[in-house]
Backbone as a chain_set.jsonl record, in Angstrom:
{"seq": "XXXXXXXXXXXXXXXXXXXXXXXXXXXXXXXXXXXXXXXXXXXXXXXXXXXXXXXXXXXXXXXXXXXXXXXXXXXX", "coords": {"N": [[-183.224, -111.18, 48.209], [-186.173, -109.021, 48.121], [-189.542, -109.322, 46.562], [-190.694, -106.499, 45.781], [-193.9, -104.235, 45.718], [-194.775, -102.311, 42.877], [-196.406, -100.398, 43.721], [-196.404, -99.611, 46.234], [-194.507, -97.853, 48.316], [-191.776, -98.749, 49.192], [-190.162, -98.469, 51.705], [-192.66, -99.157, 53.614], [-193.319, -101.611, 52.884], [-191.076, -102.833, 53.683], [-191.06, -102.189, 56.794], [-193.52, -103.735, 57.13], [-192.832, -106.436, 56.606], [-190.681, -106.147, 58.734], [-192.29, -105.995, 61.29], [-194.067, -108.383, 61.307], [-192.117, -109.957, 61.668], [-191.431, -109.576, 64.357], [-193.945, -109.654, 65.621], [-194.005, -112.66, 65.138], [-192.185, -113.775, 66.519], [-189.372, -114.314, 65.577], [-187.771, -111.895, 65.836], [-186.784, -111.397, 68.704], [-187.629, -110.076, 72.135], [-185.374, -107.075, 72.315], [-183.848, -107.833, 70.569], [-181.759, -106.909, 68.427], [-181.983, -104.553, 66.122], [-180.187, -103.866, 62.921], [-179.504, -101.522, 61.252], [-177.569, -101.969, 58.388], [-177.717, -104.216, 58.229], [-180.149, -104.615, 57.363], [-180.207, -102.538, 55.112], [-178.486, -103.966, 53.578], [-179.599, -106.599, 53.276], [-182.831, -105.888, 52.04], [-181.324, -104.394, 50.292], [-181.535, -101.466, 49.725], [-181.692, -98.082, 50.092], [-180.063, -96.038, 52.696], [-181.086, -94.209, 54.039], [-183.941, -95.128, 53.325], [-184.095, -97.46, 55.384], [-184.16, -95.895, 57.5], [-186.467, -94.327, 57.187], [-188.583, -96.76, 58.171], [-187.294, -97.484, 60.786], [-187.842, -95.167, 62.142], [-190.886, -95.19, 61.702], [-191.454, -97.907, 63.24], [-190.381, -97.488, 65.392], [-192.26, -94.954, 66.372], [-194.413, -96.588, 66.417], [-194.206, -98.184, 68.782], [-192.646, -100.156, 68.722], [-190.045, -100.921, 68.778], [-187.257, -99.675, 70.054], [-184.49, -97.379, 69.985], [-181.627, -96.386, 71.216], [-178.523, -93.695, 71.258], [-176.006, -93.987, 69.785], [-175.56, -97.299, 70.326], [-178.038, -98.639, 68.874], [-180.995, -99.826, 67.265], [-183.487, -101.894, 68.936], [-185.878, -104.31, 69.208], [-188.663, -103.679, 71.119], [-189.933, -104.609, 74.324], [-193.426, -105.808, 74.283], [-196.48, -105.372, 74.998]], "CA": [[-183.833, -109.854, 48.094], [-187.303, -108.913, 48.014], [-189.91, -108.523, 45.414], [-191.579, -105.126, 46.264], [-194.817, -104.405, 44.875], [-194.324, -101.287, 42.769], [-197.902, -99.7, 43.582], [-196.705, -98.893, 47.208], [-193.568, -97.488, 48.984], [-190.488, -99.688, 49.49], [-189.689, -98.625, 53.391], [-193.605, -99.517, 54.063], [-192.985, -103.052, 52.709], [-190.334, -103.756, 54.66], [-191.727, -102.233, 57.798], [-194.503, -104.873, 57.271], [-192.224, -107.666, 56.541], [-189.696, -106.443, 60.28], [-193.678, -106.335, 62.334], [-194.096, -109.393, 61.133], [-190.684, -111.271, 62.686], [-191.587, -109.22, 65.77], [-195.243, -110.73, 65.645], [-193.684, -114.16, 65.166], [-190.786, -114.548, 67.542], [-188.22, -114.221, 65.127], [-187.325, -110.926, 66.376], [-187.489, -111.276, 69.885], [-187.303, -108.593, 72.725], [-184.006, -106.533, 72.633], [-183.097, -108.319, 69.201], [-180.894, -105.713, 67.081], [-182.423, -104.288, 64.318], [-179.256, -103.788, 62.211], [-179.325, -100.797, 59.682], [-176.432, -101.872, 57.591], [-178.166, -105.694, 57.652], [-181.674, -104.609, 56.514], [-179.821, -102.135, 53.599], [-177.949, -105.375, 52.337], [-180.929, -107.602, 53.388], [-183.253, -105.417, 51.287], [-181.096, -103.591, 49.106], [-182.223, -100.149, 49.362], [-180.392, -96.921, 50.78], [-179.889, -95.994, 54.251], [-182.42, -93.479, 53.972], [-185.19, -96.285, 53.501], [-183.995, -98.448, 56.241], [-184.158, -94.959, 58.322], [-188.191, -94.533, 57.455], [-188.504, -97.731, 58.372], [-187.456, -97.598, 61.636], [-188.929, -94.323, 62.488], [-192.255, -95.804, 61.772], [-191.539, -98.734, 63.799], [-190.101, -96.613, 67.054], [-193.293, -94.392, 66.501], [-195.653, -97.664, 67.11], [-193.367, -98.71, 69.829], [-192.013, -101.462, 68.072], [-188.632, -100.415, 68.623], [-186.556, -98.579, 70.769], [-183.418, -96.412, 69.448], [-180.255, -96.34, 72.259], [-177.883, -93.593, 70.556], [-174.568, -95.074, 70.17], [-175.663, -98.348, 69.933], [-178.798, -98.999, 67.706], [-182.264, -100.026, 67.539], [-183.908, -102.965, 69.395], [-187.362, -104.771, 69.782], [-189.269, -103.389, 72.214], [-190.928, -105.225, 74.751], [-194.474, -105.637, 73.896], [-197.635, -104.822, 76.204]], "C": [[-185.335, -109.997, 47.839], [-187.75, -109.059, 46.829], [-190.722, -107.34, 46.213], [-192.419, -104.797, 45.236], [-194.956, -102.436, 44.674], [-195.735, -100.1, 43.059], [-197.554, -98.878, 45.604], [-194.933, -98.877, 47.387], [-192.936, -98.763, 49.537], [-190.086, -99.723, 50.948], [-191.746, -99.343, 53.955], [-193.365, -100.9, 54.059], [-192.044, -103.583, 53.477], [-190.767, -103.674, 55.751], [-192.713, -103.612, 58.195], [-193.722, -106.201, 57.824], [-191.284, -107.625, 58.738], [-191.032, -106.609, 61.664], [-194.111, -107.391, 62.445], [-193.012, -110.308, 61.838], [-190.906, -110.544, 64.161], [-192.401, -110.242, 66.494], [-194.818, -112.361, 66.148], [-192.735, -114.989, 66.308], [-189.675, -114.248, 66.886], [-187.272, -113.762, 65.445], [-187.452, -110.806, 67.666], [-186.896, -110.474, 70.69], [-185.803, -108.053, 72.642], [-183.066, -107.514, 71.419], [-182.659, -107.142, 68.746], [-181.449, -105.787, 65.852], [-181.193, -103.267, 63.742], [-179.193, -102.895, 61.261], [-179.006, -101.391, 58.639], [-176.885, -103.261, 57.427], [-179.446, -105.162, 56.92], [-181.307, -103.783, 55.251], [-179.387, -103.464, 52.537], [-179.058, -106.391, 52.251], [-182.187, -106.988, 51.908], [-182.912, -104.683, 49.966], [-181.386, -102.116, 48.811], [-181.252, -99.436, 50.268], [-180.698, -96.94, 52.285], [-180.642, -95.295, 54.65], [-183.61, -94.275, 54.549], [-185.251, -96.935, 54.539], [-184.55, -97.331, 57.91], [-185.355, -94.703, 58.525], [-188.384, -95.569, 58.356], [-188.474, -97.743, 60.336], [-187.891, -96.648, 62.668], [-190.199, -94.226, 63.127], [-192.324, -96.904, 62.525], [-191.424, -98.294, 65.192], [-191.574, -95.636, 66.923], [-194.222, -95.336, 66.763], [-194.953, -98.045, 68.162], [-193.072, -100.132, 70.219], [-191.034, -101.843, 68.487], [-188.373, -99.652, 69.702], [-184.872, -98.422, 70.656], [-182.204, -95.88, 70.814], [-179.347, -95.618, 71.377], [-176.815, -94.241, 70.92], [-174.581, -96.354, 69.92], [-177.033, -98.961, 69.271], [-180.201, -99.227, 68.408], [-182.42, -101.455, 67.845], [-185.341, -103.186, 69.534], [-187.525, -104.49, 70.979], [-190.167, -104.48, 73.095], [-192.227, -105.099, 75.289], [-195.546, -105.842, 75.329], [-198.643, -106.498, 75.555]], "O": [[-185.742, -111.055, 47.36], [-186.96, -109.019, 45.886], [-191.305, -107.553, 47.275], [-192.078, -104.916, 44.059], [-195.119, -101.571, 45.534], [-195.801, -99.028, 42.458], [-198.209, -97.967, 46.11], [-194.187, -99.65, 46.785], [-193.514, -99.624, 50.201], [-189.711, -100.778, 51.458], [-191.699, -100.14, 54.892], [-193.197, -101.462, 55.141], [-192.144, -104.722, 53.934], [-191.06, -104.762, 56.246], [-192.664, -104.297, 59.217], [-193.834, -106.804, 58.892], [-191.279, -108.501, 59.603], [-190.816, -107.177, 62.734], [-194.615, -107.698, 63.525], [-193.283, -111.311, 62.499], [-190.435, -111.154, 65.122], [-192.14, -111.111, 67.326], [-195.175, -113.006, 67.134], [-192.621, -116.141, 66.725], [-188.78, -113.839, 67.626], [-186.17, -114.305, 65.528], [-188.339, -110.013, 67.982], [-185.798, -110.014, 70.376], [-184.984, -108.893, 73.016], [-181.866, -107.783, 71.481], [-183.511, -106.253, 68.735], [-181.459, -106.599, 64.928], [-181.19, -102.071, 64.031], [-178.787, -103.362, 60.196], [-179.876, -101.52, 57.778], [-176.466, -103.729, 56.367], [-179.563, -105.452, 55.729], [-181.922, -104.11, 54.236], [-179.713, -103.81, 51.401], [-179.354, -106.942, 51.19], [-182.311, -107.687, 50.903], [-183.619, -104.412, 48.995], [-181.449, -101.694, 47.657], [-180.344, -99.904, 50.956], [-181.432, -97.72, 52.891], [-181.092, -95.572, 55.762], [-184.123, -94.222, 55.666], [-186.394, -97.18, 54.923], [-185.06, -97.738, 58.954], [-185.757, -94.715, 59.688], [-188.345, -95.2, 59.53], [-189.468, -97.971, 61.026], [-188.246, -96.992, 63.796], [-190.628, -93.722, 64.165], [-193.518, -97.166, 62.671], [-192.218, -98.644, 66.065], [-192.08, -95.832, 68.028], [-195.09, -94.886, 67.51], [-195.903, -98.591, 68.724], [-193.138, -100.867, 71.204], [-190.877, -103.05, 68.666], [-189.255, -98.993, 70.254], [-184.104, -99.235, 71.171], [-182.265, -94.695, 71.139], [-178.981, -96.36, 70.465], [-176.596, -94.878, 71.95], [-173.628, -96.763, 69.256], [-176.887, -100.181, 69.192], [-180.532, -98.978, 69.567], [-181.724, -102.278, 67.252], [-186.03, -102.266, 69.974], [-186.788, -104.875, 71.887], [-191.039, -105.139, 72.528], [-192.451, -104.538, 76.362], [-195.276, -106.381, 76.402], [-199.731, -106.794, 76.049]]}, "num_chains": 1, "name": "protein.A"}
């Protein structure tokens, strides 16, 4: 589990941390970004994980398939 630094918002911090494995490779195109892994991964509600990827599909980080989940977008 994280430490989260209590001076800023908990879904921001992770955001950072999932832009970051994008950035890197970790996450690579059409990887599954997992709700129900980043709640247990992080620990926080389903809510949070829901900012989170919001803000990530709004930079077009992400892209949201209903029915079956969110994935890394492939980057420009």
């Amino acid at each position: 589990m994280m430490d989260f630094d209590p001076t800023l918002p908990k879904w921001t911090q992770i955001a950072d941390v999932i832009r970051q494995r994008i950035a890197s490779g970790e996450y690579p195109v059409n990887h599954l970004i997992s709700e129900t892994k980043l709640e247990q991964e992080f620990g926080v509600a389903r809510v949070t994980v829901r900012k989170v990827t919001a803000k990530l599909r709004e930079e077009g980080l992400i892209v949201t398939t209903h029915g079956m989940g969110s994935f890394v977008a492939p980057q420009s």
